[in-house]
C-alpha positions as CSV (number, residue, x, y, z in Angstrom):
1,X,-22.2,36.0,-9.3
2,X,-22.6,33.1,-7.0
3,X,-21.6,30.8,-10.3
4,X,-17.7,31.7,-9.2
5,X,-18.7,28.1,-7.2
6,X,-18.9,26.8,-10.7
7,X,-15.5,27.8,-11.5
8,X,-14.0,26.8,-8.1
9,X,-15.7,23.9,-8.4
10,X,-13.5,23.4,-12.0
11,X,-10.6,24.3,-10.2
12,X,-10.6,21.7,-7.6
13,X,-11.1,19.5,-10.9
14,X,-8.2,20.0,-12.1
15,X,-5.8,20.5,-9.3
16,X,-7.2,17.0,-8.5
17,X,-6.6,16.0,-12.1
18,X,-3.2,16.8,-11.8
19,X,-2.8,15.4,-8.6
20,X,-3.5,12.0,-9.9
21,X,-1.6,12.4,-13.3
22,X,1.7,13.1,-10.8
23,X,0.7,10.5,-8.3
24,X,0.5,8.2,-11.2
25,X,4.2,9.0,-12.7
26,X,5.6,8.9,-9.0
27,X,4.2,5.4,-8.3
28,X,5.1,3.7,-11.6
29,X,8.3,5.2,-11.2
30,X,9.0,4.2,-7.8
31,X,7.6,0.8,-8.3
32,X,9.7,0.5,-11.5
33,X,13.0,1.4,-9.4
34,X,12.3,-1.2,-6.5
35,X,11.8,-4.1,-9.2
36,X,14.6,-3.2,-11.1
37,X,16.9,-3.1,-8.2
38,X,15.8,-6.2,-7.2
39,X,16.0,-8.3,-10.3
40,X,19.5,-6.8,-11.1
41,X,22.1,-10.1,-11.8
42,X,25.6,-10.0,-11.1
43,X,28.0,-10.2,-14.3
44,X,31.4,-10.6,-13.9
45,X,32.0,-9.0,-17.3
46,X,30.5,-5.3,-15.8
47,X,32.7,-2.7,-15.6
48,X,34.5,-1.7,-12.3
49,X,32.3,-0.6,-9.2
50,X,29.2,-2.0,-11.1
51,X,27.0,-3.9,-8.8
52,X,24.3,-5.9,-11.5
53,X,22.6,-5.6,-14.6
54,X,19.2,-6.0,-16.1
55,X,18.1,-6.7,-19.5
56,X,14.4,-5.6,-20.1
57,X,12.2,-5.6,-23.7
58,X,9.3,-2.9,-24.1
59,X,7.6,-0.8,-26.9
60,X,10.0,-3.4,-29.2
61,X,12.9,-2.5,-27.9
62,X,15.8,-4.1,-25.6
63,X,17.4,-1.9,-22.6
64,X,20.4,-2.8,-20.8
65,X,20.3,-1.6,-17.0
66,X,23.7,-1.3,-15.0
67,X,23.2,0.1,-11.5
68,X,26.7,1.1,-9.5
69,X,26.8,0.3,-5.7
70,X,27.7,3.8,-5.6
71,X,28.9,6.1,-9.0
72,X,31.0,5.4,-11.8
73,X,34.1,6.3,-12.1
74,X,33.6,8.9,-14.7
75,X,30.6,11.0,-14.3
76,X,28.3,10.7,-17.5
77,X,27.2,14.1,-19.7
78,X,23.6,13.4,-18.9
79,X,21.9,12.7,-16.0
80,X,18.1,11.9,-15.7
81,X,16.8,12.8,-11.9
82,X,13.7,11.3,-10.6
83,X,12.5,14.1,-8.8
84,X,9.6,16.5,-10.0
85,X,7.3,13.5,-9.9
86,X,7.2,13.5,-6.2
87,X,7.4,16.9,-5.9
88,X,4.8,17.7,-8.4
89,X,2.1,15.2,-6.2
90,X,2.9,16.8,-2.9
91,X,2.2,20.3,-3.8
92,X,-1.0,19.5,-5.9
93,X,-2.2,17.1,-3.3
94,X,-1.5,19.9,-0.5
95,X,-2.7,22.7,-3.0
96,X,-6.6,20.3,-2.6
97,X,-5.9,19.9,0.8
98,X,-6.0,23.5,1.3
99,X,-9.1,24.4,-1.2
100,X,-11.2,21.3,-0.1
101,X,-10.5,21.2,3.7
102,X,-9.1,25.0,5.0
103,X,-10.9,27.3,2.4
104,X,-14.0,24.2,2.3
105,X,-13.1,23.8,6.1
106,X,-16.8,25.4,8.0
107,X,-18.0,21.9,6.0
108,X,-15.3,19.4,5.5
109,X,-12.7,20.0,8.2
110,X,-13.9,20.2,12.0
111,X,-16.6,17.9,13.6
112,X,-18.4,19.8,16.3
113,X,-19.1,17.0,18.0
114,X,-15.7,15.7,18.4
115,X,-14.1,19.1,19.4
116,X,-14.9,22.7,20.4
117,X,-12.4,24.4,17.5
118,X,-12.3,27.5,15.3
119,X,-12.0,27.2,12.2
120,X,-7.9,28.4,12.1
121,X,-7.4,26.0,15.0
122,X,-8.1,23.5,12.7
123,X,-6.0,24.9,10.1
124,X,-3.1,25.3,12.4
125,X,-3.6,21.3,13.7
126,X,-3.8,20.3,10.1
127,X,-0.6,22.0,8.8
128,X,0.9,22.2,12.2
129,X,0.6,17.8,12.6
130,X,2.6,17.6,8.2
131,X,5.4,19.5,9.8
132,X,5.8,18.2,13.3
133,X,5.5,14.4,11.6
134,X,8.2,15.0,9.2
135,X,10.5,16.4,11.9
136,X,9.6,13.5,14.4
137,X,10.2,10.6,11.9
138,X,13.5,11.9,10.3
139,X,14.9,12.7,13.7
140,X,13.8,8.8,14.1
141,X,15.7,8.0,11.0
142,X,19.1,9.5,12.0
143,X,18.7,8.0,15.1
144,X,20.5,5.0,16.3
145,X,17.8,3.2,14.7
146,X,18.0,3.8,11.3
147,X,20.7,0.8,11.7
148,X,17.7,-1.1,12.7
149,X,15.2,-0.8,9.8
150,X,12.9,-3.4,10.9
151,X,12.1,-1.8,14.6
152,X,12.2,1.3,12.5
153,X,9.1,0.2,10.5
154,X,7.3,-0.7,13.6
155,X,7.8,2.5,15.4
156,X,6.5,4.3,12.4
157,X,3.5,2.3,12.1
158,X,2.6,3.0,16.0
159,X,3.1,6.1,15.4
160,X,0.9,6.1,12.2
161,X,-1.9,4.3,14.3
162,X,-1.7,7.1,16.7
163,X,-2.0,9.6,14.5
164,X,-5.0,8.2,12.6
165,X,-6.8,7.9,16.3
166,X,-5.7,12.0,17.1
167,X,-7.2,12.8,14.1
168,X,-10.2,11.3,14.5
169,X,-10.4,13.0,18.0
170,X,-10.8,16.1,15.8
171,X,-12.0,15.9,12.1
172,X,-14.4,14.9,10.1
173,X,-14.0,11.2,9.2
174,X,-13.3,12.0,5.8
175,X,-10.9,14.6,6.6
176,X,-9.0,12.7,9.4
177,X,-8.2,9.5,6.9
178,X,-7.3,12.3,4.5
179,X,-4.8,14.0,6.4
180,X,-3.2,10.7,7.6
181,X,-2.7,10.1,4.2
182,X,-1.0,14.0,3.8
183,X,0.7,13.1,7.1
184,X,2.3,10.0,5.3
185,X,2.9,11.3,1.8
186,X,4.4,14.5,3.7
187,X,6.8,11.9,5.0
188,X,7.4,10.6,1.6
189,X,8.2,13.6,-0.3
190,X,10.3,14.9,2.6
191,X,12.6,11.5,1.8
192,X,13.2,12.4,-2.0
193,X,13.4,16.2,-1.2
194,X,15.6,16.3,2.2
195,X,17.5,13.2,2.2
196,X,17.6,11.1,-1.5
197,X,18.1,14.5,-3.6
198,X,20.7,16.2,-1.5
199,X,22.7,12.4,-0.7
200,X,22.6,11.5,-4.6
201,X,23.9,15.4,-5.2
202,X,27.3,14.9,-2.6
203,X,28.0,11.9,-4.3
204,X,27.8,13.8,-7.9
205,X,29.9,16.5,-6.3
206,X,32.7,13.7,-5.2
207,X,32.6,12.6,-8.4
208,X,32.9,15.7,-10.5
209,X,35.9,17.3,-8.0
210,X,37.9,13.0,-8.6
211,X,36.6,12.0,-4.9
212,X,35.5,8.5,-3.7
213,X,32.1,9.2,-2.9
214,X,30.8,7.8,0.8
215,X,29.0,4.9,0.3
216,X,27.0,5.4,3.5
217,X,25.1,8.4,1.3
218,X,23.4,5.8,-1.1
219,X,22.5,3.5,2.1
220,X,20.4,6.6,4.0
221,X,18.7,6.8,0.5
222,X,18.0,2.9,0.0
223,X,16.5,3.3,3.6
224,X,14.1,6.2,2.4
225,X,13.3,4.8,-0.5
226,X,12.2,1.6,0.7
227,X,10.2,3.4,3.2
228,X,8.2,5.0,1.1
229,X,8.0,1.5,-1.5
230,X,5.9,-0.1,1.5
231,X,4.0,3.4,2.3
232,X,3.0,3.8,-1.3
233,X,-0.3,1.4,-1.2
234,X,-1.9,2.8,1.8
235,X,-1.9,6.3,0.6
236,X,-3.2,5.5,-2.5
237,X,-6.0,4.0,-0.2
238,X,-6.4,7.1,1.7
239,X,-6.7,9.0,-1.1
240,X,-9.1,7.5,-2.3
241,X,-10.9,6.9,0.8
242,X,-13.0,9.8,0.7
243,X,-15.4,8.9,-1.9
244,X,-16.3,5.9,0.4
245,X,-18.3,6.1,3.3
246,X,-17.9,2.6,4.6
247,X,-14.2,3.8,5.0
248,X,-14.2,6.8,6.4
249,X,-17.8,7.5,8.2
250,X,-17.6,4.7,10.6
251,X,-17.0,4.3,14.5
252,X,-13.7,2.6,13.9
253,X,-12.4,4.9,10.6
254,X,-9.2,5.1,12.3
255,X,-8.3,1.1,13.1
256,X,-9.5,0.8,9.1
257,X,-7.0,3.5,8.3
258,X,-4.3,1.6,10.7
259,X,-5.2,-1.4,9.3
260,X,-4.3,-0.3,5.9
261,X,-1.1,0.0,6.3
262,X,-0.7,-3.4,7.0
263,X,-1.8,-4.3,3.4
264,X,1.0,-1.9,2.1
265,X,3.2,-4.4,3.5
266,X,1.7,-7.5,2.8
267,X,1.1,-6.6,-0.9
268,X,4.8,-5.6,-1.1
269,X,6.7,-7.9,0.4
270,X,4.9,-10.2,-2.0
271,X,5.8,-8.1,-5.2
272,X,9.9,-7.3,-3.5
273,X,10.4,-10.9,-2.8
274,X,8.8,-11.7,-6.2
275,X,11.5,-9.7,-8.2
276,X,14.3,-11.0,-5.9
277,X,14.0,-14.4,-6.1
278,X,11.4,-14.8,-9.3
279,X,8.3,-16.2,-6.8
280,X,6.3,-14.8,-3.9
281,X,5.4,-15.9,-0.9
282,X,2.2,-16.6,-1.0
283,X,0.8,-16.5,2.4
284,X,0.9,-12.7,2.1
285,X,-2.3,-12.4,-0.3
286,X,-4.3,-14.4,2.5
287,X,-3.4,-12.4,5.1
288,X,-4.2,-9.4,3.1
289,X,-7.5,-11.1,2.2
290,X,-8.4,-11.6,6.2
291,X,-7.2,-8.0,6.9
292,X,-9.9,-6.8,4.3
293,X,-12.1,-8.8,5.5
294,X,-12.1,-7.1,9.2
295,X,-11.8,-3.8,7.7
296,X,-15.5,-4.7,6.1
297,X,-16.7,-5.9,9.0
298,X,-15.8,-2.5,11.3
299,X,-16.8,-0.3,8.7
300,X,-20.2,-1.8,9.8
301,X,-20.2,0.1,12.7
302,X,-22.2,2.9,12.5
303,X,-20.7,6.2,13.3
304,X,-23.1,8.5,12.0
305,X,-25.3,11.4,14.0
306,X,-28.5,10.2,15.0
307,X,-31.8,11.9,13.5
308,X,-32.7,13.6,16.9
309,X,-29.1,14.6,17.6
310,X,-29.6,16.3,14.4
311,X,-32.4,18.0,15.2
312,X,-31.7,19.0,18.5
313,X,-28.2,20.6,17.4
314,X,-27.7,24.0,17.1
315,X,-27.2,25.5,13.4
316,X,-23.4,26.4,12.1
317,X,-23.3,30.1,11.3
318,X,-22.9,29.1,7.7
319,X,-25.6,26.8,8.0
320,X,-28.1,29.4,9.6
321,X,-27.2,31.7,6.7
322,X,-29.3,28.9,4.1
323,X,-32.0,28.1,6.4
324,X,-33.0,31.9,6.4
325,X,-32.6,32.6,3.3
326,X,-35.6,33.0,1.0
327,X,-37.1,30.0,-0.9
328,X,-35.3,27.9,1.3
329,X,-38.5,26.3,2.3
330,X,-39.5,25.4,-1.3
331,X,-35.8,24.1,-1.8
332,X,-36.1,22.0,1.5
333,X,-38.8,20.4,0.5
334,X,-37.8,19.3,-3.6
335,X,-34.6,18.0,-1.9
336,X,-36.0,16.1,0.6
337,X,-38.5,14.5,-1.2
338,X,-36.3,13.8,-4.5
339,X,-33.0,12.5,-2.3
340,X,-33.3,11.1,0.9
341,X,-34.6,8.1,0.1
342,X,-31.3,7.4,-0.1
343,X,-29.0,10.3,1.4
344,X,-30.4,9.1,4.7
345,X,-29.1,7.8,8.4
346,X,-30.9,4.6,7.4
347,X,-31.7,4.8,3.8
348,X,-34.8,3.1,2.4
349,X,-34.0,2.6,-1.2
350,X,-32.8,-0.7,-1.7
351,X,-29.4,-2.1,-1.9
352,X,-27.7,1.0,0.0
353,X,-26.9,0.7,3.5
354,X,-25.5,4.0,3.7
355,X,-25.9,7.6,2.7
356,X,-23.6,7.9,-1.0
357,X,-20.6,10.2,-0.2
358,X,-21.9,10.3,3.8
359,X,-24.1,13.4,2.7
360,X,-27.0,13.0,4.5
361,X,-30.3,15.1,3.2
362,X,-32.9,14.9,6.1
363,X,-33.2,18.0,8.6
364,X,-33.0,21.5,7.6
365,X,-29.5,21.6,9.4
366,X,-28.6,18.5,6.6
367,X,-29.8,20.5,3.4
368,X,-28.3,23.7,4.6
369,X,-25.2,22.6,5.3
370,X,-25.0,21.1,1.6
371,X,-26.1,23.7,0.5
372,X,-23.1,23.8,-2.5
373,X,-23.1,20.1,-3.2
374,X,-26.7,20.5,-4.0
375,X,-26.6,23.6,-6.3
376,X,-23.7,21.6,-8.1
377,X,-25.1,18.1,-8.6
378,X,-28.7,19.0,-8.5
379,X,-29.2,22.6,-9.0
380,X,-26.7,23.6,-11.9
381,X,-26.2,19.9,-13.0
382,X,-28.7,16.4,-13.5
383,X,-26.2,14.6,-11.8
384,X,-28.5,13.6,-9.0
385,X,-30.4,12.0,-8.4
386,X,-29.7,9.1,-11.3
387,X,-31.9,9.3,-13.9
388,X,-32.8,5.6,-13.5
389,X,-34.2,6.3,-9.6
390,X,-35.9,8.9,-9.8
391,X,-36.9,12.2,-12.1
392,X,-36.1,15.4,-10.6
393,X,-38.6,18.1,-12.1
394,X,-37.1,20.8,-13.9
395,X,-38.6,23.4,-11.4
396,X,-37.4,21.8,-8.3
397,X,-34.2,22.2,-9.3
398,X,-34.6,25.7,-10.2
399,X,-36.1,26.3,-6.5
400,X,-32.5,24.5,-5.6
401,X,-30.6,27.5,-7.7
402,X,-33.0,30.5,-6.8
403,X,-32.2,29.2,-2.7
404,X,-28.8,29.1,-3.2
405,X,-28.1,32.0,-5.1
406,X,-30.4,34.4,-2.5
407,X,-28.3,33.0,0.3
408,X,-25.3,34.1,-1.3
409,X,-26.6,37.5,-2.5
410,X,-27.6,37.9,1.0
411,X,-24.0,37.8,2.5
């Protein structure tokens, strides 16, 4: 039965559920670890090799912090390691990447209009660029400039702006800001899993067998991890970015995606100097404010198909398979007439300026290549259009089902 896209569609719900849940305990984490590092006081009373301590009250209770510039002595009985929560956000985040833009990808992936690609070119570009970026920045990192962290930082930001412009040569908008934010959390989970996991273990090795441990293993770490403190923000953005058309379905996507990254240092420099010395500089939330403010002004570009480019383009093979299909007509016609008045290149209902989720609903190519957005939100589900713009007659959106489920039974 063509309602297996109902339970797909539940899937994706909850890998994306989980995806969040992780991101969430990664974040706090990792946010909690940079502030604690850098409100830690010096005590000459701490034990040997100790380098600060932090007192903290929560949940009515008081905690007492000691952080070693590089292992006690003696090595503990327990040890908590910060690691699944990374781990855990990478492989659900990849896990939707995969369902949503390879399995999803005749839709979501490729723009026709940007490339001439198959569908596994695409694939191999999108999985291909994770790899090649992790390689290319930690062989950056182990380089005679990881003594240099603040040339470091700008290299990977160029190299972040260029990979935001190459995939915009290629994608969708939606999927390019998407996979610069894989491309960047790729980078991040890499850190934890192939440099601040293995680094933390040699030290607890040293330890166990009565050997100093290097410190030059926690330094690579602190270099990582601060890395991916001022990364953190933007991917978050990115993320999200996908539910936003002004973000992603504009002629200069990828500046606002380059852009972004800016902010990630901005905000956190602020909140890092903030913890170090008890204030902020202050400057950084206006110049955050006045990057925002130009990423709102290029997202006014328009970078949307025009109406006869749409009609004049060939139909997708997928795409052709709706149009023919039967009722297709009878479906054509209740979606137009009950959704783009706002799902439009220039929408006419008032207060939006742009098509909601970039799906516009106008030519038969439009409604056929939506064809399973439609059957969920409007077919299956009253989810569109809003009950307070408009109400969608029960039989309309039973020509929406009857369409979609003879196109499928037809493959």
């Amino acid at each position: 039965m063509y309602d297996l896209a109902v339970l797909w569609d539940w899937i994706a719900f909850s890998v994306r559920w989980l995806h969040v849940v992780t991101a969430m305990a990664w974040i706090g984490a990792s946010f909690y670890f940079i502030a604690l590092d850098l409100m830690l006081k010096p005590n000459p009373a701490l034990p040997e090799g100790a380098y600060g301590e932090e007192w903290e009250v929560h949940g009515g209770g008081f905690y007492h912090t000691v952080k070693y510039l590089v292992a006690p002595a003696r090595m503990p009985e327990h040890l908590t390691w910060h690691k699944w929560q990374s781990y855990a956000t990478w492989l659900s985040g990849v896990a939707l990447l995969m369902m949503l833009y390879w399995v999803g990808g005749a839709l979501y992936l490729l723009d026709p209009s940007k490339a001439d690609l198959t569908l596994w070119q695409g694939i191999v570009i999108s999985g291909g660029s994770l790899t090649l970026g992790w390689l290319a920045y930690d062989a950056l990192c182990k380089s005679p400039l990881g003594a240099r962290p603040t040339v470091l930082m700008l290299l990977l930001f160029v190299i972040l702006v260029a990979m935001s412009w190459g995939y915009h040569q290629i994608f969708t908008g939606r999927a390019a800001l998407l996979h610069l934010g894989a491309f960047t959390a790729t980078i991040m989970t890499a850190n934890v899993f192939f440099q601040i996991m293995p680094n933390q273990r040699i030290v607890v090795a040293d330890l166990k067998a009565g050997r100093t441990p290097d410190a030059k293993y926690g330094q690579i770490a602190k270099l990582r991890s601060t890395h991916n403190n001022y990364l953190t923000l933007p991917v978050v953005f990115l993320m999200l970015s996908n539910h936003y058309p002004l973000a992603f379905a504009t002629e200069y996507a990828w500046v606002i995606a380059s852009l972004i990254f800016l902010t990630g240092v901005t905000i956190r420099h602020y909140f890092n100097t903030l913890h170090r010395t008890g204030t902020g500089p202050h400057w950084t939330w206006a110049v955050t404010v006045l990057i925002m403010v130009a990423i709102a002004w290029l997202s006014t570009f328009s970078g949307t198909e025009s109406l006869e480019d749409a009609e004049a383009r060939a139909l997708a093979p997928h795409e052709a398979t709706f149009a023919a299909a039967e009722g297709f007509e009878d479906a054509y016609f209740a979606v137009v007439g009950n959704c783009s008045m706002c799902h439009a290149r220039e929408p006419s209902w008032d207060g939006i300026n742009r098509a909601p989720g970039n799906v516009i609903l106008e030519t038969e190519a439009d409604v056929a290549r939506h064809a399973d957005q439609i059957y969920l939100q409007a077919g299956l589900s009253h989810a569109m259009p809003p009950p307070n713009a408009i109400t969608m007659e029960d039989s309309a959106r039973a020509m929406i089902v009857a369409w979609v489920r003879a196109a499928r039974r037809g493959d």
